[in-house]
N, C-alpha and C positions, 0 to 999 in steps of 0.2 A: 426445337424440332424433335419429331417423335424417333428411337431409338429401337429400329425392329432388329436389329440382330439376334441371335440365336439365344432363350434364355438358359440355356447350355444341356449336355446329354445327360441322358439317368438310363441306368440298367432298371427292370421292372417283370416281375413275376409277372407271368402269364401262363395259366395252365401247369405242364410241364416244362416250360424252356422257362429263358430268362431274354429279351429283350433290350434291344439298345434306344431309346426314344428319344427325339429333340425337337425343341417346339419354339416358334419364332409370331411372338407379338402378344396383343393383350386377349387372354383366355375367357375375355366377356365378350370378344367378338366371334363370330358365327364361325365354326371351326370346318378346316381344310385338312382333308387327312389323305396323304400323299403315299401311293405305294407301290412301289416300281419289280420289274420285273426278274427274268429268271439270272441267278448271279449277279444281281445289282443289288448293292447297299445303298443304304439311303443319301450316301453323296453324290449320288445319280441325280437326286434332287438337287442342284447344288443351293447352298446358302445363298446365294445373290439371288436366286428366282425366288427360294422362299422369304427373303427379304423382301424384295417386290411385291409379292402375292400380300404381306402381313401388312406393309404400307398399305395396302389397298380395306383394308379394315377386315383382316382376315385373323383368325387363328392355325396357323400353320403345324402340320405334325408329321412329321418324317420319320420312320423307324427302320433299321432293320431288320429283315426277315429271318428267319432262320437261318444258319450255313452261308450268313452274310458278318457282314462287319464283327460290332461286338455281342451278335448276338447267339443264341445257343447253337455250338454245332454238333454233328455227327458224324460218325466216322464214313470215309470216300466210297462212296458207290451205296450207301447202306442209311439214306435220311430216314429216323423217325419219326416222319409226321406223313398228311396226306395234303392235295388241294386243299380240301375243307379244314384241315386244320388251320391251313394257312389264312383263310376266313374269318375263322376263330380265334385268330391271334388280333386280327385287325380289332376283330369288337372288342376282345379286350387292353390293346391299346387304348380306345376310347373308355372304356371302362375305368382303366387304372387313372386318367384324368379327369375325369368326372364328367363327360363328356356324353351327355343324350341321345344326339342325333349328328350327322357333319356329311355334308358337303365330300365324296369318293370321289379321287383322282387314282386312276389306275393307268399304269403301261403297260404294253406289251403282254407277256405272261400273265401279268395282273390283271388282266381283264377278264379272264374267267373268274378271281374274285371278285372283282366287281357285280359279275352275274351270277354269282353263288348270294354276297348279302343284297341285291337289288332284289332277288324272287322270293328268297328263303327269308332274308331279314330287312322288311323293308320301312319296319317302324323306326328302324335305324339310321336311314339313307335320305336326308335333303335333297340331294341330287347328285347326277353321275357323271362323272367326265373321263372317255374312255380314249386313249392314246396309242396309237400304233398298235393297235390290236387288231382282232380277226374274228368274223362270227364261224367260220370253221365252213364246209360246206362243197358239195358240189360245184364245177365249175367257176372255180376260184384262180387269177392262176399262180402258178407256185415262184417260187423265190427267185428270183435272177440267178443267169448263168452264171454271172462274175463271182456271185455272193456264193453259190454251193460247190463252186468248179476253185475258187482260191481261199480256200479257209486255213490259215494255220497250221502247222504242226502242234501238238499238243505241250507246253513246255512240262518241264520238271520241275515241278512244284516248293519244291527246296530250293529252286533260284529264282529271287524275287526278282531278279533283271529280265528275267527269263518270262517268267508271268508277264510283269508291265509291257512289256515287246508284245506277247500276244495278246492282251488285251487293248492295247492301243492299235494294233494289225486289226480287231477282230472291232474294234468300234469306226474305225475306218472303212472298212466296208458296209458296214452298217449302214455310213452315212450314206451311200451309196452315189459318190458322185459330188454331194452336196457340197457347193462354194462356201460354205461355212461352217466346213470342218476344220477345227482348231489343234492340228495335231499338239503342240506345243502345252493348252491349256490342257487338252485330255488326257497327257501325259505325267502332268503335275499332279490333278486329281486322281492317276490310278496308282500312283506313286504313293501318295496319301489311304488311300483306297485300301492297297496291299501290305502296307504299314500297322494299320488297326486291325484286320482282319487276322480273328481268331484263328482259323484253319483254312488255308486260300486251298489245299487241295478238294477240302470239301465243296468248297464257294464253286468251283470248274466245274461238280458234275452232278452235284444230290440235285440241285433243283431239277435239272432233269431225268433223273433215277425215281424220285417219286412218285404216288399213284395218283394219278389225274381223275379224282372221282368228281363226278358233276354235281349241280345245285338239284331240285328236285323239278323244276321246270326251263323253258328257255328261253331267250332273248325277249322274244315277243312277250312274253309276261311282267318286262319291267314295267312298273308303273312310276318309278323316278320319272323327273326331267333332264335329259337325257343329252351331252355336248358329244361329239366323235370329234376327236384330232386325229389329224393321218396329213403323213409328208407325202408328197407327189415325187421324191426321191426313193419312196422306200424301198428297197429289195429286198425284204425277209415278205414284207406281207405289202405288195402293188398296192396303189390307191384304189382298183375296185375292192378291195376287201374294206377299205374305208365305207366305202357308200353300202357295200351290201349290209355293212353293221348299221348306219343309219335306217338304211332302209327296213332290215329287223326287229327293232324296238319302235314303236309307236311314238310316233313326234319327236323323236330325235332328229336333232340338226347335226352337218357337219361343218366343222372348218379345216381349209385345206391347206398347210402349212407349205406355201411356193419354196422352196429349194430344200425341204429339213428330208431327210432321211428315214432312220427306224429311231429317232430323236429329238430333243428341241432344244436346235442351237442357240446359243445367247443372244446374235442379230434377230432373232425371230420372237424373243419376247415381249417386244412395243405390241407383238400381236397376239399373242397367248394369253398374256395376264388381262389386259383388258377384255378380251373373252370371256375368260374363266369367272372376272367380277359381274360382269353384266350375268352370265350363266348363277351365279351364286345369289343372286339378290342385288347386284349394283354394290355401292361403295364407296369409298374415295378414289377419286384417280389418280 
C-alpha cells in the first residue's frame, strides 16, 4: 500500500521572506497547491485531507504564508508585503519545486489570490478551486448577527492559553452553527498551531493591516476551469456569495457543502476530495 503521508517540511527562499513548505505524495503526479486564508497556516490544510487528496494521485502542497506558522514574519500591525506579493509567493512555492503549472485551491482570504494568478498569471493555473470565499459586490448580504455581534475579546498575545481560547472561540463561530464542529479536534490543531508559529501577535493582525491591491482585471476574466465550494452554514460570507462567485466566472460550477460553515469539516470530505479529483482530471479514488 502506497504511503501519502507528508514528505516532511522545508523552509524555502522566496523573494524577500523565507517560507515554510510541505508536500504530501509522488511529485510526478499533477500538483495541488493549497492555500488558505487570513491568519491560517497551513495546518488549516490538515495532513489527513492532504493525505486523501495525495491518495487520490495528486501532488499535494501546503505552505505558509507570511506572518503564519514557520514562515517570515513582521512586526504587529506593520506587514511587509502586499496582496500581490502574497501571489507571488505562491508562484514561487511552485517554482522552488519545480513545478510548471497546478491545480489552485484557495479559501477564504485566498481567493482574491486565486483571482490575482487566474487573470494575471494564467499559464500557471490548471484549474481553480475557490472555497468560502466572496466575489465582493453590491447586494451581497453581510455576515451574521451572531458572527459580528460575539467575537472575542482580543487576547494577549504572550499567553498562549489565551490565544488557543480565542481562536478556538473564533473558529466556532465560524462554523456557524455546523453539527460538525469539532471543538476537541480544533483545539489540538491550534495548540499545535500556536506552538510553531514564529510570532502569533503578528499571525492576529498583519494579514489584515496589509494593502489589499487587486490583479489587473476581474472575476469574469478567468479563463481556468473553475470549482466554488461554499457551506450553506457560513456566517462570514451567506451562501449567496457562493453562487454570485459562480455565477461571475464563466463556467464555473458550485458545490454546496450541506452543514460546513466558513470551513471543511472532516465528516464532509467523502464529499470534497472526490470533487476536487473529478474537478482536477479524475484519479484514483
Amino acid at each position: 500500500m502506497t504511503d501519502h503521508r507528508s514528505n516532511g517540511e522545508k523552509l524555502v527562499g522566496i523573494s524577500d521572506a523565507e517560507l515554510c513548505v510541505e508536500t504530501f505524495g509522488d511529485p510526478a503526479d499533477p500538483a495541488v497547491l493549497l492555500i488558505d486564508g487570513a491568519a491560517a497556516s497551513m495546518l488549516w490544510w490538515e495532513a489527513g485531507l492532504c493525505a486523501r487528496i495525495a491518495g487520490a494521485g495528486r501532488f499535494v502542497i501546503r505552505y505558509d504564508n507570511r506572518d503564519t506558522g514557520r514562515s517570515t514574519g513582521y512586526p504587529p500591525g506593520r506587514p511587509g508585503y502586499t496582496f500581490t506579493d502574497l501571489a507571488g509567493d505562491a508562484l514561487g512555492v511552485l517554482d522552488a519545486l519545480g513545478v510548471e503549472r497546478a491545480h489552485i485551491v484557495c479559501r477564504s482570504m485566498a481567493g482574491g489570490i486565486g483571482l490575482i494568478l487566474g487573470v494575471d498569471h494564467p499559464d500557471r493555473v490548471l484549474s481553480l478551486t475557490l472555497a468560502s470565499t466572496s466575489p465582493g459586490g453590491d447586494g451581497l448580504p453581510p455576515p451574521s448577527d451572531e458572527l459580528t455581534g460575539g467575537s472575542p475579546a482580543d487576547p494577549d498575545p504572550a499567553d498562549p492559553v489565551a490565544v488557543a481560547d480565542f481562536v478556538v472561540a473564533s473558529a466556532k463561530a465560524l462554523s456557524g452553527g455546523s453539527p460538525f464542529f469539532d471543538e476537541t479536534a480544533t483545539r489540538a490543531l491550534v495548540e499545535r498551531d500556536v506552538a510553531r508559529t514564529r510570532d502569533i501577535a503578528s499571525t492576529l493582525v498583519n494579514h489584515y493591516a496589509m494593502t489589499f491591491d487587486g490583479p489587473s482585471r476581474g472575476f469574469g476574466d478567468i479563463k481556468a476551469p473553475t470549482l466554488v465550494v461554499h457551506g450553506d452554514h457560513d456566517p462570514l460570507f451567506p451562501l449567496p456569495h457562493g453562487r454570485a462567485l459562480r455565477d461571475a466566472i464563466p463556467g464555473a460550477e458550485l458545490l454546496v457543502l450541506e452543514g460546513a460553515g466558513h470551513d471543511l469539516p472532516r465528516p464532509l470530505w467523502d464529499v470534497f476530495v472526490p470533487a476536487l479529483v473529478r474537478h482536477t482530471g479524475g484519479g484514483r479514488p
